[in-house]
Each structure stands twice: as structure tokens, then as C-alpha cells.
BALOBA-1460 file (C-alpha; in Angstrom, 3 decimals):
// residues 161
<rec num="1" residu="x" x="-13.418" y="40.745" z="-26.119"/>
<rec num="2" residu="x" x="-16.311" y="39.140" z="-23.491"/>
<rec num="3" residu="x" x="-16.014" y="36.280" z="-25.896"/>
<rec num="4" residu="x" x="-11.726" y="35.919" z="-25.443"/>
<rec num="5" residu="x" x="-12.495" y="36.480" z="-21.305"/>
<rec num="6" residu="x" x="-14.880" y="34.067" z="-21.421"/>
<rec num="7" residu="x" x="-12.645" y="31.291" z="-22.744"/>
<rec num="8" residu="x" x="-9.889" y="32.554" z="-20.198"/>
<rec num="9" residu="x" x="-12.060" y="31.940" z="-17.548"/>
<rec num="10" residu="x" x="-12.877" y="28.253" z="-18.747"/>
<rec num="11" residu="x" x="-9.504" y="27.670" z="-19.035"/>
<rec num="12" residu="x" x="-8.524" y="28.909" z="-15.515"/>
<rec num="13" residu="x" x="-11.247" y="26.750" z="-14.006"/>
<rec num="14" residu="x" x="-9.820" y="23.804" z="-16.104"/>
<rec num="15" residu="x" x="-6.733" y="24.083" z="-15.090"/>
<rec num="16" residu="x" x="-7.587" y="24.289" z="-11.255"/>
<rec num="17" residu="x" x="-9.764" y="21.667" z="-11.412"/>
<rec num="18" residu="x" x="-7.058" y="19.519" z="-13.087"/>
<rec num="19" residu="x" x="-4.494" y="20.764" z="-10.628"/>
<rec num="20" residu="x" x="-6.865" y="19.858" z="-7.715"/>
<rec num="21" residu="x" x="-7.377" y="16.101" z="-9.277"/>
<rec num="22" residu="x" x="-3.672" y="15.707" z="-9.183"/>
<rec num="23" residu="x" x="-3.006" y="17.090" z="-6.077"/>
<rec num="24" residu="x" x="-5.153" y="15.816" z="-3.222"/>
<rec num="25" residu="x" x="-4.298" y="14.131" z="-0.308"/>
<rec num="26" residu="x" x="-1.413" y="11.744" z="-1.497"/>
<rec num="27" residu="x" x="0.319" y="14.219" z="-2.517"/>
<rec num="28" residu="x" x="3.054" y="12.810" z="-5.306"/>
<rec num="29" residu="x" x="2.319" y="9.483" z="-4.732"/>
<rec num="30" residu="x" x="-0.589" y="7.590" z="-6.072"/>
<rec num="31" residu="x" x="-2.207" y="4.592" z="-4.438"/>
<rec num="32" residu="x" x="-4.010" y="1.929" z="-6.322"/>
<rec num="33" residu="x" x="-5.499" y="-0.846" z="-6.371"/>
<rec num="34" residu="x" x="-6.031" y="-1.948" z="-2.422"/>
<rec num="35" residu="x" x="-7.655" y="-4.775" z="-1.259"/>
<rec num="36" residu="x" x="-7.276" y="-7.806" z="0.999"/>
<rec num="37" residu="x" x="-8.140" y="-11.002" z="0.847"/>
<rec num="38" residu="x" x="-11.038" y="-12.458" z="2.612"/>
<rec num="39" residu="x" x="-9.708" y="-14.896" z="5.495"/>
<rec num="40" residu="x" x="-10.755" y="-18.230" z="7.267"/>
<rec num="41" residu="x" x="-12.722" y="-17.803" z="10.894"/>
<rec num="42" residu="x" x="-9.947" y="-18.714" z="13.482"/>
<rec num="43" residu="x" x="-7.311" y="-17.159" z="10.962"/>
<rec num="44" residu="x" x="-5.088" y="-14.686" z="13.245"/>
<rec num="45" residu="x" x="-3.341" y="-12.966" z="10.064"/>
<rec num="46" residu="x" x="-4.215" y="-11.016" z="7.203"/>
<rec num="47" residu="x" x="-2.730" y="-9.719" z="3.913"/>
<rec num="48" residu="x" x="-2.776" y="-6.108" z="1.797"/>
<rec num="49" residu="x" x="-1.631" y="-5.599" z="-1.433"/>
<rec num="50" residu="x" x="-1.567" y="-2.531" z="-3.523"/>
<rec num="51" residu="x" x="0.011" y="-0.627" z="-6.108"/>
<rec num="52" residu="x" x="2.403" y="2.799" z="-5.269"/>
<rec num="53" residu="x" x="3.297" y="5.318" z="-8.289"/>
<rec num="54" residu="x" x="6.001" y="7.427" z="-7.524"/>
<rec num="55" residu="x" x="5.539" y="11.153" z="-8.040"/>
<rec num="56" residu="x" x="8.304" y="13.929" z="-9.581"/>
<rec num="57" residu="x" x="10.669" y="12.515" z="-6.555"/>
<rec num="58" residu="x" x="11.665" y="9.588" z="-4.632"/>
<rec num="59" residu="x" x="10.337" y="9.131" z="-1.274"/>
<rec num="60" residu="x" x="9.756" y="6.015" z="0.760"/>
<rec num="61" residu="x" x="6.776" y="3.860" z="2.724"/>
<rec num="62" residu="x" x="7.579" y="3.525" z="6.653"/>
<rec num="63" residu="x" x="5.014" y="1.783" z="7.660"/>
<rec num="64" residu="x" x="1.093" y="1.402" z="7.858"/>
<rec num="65" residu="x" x="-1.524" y="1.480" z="10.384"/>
<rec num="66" residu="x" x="-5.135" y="-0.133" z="10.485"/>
<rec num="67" residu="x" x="-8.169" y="0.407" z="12.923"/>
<rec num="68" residu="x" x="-7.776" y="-1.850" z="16.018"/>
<rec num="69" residu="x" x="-11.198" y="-2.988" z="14.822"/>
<rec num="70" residu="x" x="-9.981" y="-4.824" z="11.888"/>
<rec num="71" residu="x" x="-5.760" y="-6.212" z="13.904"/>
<rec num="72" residu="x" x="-3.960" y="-5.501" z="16.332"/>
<rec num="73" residu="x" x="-1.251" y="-4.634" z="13.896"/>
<rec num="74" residu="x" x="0.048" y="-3.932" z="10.529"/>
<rec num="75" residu="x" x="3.475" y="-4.720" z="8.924"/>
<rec num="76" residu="x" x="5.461" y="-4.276" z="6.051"/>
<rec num="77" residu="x" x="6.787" y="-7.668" z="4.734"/>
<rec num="78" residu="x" x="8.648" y="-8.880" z="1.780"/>
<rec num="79" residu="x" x="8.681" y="-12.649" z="0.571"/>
<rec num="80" residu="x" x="12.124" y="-13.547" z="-0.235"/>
<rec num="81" residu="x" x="14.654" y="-16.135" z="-1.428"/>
<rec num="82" residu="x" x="15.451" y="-18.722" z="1.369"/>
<rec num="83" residu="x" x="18.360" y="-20.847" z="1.811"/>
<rec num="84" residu="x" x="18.377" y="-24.423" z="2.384"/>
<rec num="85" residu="x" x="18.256" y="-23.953" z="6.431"/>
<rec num="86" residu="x" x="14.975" y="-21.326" z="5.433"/>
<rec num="87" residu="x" x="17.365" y="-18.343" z="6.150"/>
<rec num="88" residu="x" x="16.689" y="-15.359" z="4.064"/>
<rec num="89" residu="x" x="19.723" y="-13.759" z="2.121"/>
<rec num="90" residu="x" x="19.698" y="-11.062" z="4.424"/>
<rec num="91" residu="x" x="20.187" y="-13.971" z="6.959"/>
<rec num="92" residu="x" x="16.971" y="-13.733" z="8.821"/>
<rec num="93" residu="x" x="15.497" y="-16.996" z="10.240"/>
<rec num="94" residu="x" x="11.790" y="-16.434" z="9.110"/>
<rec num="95" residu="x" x="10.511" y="-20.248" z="8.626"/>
<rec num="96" residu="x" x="10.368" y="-21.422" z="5.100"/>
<rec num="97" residu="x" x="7.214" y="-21.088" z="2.797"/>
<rec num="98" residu="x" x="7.904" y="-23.909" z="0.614"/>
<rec num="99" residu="x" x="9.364" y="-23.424" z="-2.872"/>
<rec num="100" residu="x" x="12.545" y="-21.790" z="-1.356"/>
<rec num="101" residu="x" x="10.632" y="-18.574" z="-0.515"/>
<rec num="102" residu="x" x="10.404" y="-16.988" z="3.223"/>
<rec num="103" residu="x" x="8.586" y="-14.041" z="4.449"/>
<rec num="104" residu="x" x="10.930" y="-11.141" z="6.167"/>
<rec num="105" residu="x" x="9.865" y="-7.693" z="7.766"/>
<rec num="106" residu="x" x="10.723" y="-4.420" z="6.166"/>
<rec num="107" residu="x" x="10.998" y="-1.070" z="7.777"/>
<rec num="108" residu="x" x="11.733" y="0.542" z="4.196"/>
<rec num="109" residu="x" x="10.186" y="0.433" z="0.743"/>
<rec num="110" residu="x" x="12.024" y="2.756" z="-1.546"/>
<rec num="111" residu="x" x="9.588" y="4.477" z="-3.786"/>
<rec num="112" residu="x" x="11.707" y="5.984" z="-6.889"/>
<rec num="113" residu="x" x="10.619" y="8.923" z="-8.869"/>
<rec num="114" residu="x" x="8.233" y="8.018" z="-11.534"/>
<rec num="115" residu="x" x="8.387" y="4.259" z="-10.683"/>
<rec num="116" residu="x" x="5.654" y="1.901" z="-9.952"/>
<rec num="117" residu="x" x="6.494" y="-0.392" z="-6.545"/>
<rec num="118" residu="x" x="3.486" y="-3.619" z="-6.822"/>
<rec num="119" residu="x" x="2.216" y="-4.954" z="-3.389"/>
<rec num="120" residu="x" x="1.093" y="-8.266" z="-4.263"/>
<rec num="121" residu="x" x="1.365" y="-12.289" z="-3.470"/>
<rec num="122" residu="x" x="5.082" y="-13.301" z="-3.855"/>
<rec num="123" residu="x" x="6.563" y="-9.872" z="-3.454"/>
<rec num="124" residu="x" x="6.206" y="-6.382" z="-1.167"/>
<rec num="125" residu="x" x="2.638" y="-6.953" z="1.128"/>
<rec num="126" residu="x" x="0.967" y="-5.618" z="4.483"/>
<rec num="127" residu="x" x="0.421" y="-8.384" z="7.053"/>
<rec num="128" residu="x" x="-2.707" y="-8.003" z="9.448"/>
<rec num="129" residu="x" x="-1.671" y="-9.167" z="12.593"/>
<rec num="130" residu="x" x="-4.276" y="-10.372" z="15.381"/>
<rec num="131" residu="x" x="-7.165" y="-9.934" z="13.252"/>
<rec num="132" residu="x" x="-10.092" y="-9.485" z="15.405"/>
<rec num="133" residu="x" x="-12.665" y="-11.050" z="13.199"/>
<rec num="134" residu="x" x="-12.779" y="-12.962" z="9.696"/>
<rec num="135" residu="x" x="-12.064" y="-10.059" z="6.435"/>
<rec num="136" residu="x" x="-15.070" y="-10.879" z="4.778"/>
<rec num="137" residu="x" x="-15.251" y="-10.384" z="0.745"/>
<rec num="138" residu="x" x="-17.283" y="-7.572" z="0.045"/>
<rec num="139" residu="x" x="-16.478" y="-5.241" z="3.560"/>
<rec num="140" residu="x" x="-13.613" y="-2.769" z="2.955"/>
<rec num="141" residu="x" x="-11.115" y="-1.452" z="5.627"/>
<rec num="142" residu="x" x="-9.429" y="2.156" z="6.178"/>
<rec num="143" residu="x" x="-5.433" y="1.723" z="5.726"/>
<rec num="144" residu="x" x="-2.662" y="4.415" z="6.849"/>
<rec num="145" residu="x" x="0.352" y="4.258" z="4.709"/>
<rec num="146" residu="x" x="3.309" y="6.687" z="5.956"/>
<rec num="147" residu="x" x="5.777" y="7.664" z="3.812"/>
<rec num="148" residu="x" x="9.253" y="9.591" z="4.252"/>
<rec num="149" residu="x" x="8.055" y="12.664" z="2.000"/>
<rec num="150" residu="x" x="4.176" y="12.260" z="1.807"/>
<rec num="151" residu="x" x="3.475" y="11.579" z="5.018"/>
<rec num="152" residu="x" x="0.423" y="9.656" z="5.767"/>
<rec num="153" residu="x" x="-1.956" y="8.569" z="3.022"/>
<rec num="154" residu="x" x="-5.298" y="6.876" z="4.302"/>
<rec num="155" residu="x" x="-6.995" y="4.361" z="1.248"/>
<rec num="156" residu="x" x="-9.209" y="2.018" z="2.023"/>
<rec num="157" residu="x" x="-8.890" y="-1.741" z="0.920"/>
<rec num="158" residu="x" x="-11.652" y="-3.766" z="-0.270"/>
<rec num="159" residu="x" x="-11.667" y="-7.198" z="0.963"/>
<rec num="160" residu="x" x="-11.880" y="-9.947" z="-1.866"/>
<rec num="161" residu="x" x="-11.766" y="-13.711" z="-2.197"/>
């Protein structure tokens, strides 16, 4: 019988320890993958990219935060489709990119259960606004996402060339 408690016991402690592991601080959602990439001196903006798995529910990012150390401030963007007159679809006059693409804000990114949402060049990103000095490839940076559900989740991006 010690030898049957025994095992018990090791599998209780595996179990919490695997339970911790997928619990921690982000709750359902996983974050992945952050970094930045390094910027010019004189360069006022910044970018973020990153990767969001959805958890057992949907839920959705509001926004994100940075130290006032790194920008003045942080916002959700998108890069869309423009129009001729670089007007986005959703009729937003954001300047045109080039390639008929434009940049638009987002207060929303929907997060579906299970589903993997890819902040990265072309698509879903963070802009740094105001930076206060150059990202420098190599330093890392604390981010805040908040989400609907989650609430905040605090990663940290590592800045890259």
C-alpha cells in the first residue's frame, strides 16, 4: 500500500504542477512571440508584433500600455486595403503606404476560442508612439495587453533588427 500512496502523491504533484504551468497569469490566453523592431535615432514611432492563442473561450484585446520610458503611447493598428484616394474600406483617410495598403486604428481584436490571432508586418500590430529614445536590438521592453475576459497580461518584447 505505501508503494500505491506513493505514486498517488506523484501524480497529485504532477498534476498541480501541470495545472499551475497552464494557468498563470494570462489566464486562457497565451502570448508569444513579442518583440519590436529596433528603430532609427530621430524615429518618433515604433512597432510590436506578437502572437495571441485563444483559450476554451473567446475574449478580445482592448488595448495595450508601455512604460512612458520607452513612448508616450501605444496603439492597436491594422494595415488594410486602401482605395485609390488612400481611403480604407472602412472609409478612414489614413495616408496610403504604397502597394494599396493603409494603416487604420483598432479599438477591438476579436480573439476566438482556440484560434491563433498573428501580430506581425502587413497585418494586426502595436504602434509606439513618441518614442523617447532609439529601440535598440538586444534591450527588451515590458508591454500591457488588456483584454475583455483576461484582463491585463504584462510580456515583455525583445527588441530586434
Amino acid at each position: 500500500m505505501p508503494d500505491a500512496t506513493a505514486r498517488l502523491s506523484g501524480a497529485l504533484a504532477v498534476l498541480v504542477l501541470a495545472a499551475a504551468a497552464c494557468g498563470g497569469a494570462s489566464g486562457p490566453l497565451a502570448v508569444t512571440d513579442v518583440w519590436s523592431r529596433a528603430s532609427a535615432a530621430g524615429q518618433e514611432t515604433g512597432v510590436v508584433y506578437f502572437e495571441i492563442s485563444g483559450g476554451a473561450s473567446s475574449d478580445a484585446l482592448l488595448g495595450v500600455t508601455v512604460p512612458r520610458a520607452i513612448a508616450a503611447g501605444a496603439a492597436l493598428h491594422e494595415t488594410v486595403a486602401a482605395d485609390a484616394t488612400g481611403t480604407t474600406m472602412a472609409g478612414h483617410d489614413m495616408g496610403d503606404m504604397g502597394d494599396g495598403m493603409t494603416m487604420q486604428a483598432v479599438s477591438r481584436v476579436p480573439i476566438g476560442a482556440g484560434a491563433t490571432v498573428v501580430f506581425e508586418p502587413g497585418g494586426y500590430h502595436v504602434m509606439l508612439l513618441g518614442l523617447v529614445e532609439p529601440l535598440v536590438a538586444g534591450a527588451s521592453f515590458e508591454v500591457t495587453l488588456t483584454f475583455e475576459s483576461a484582463g491585463e497580461i504584462v510580456v515583455v518584447a525583445e527588441v530586434r533588427e
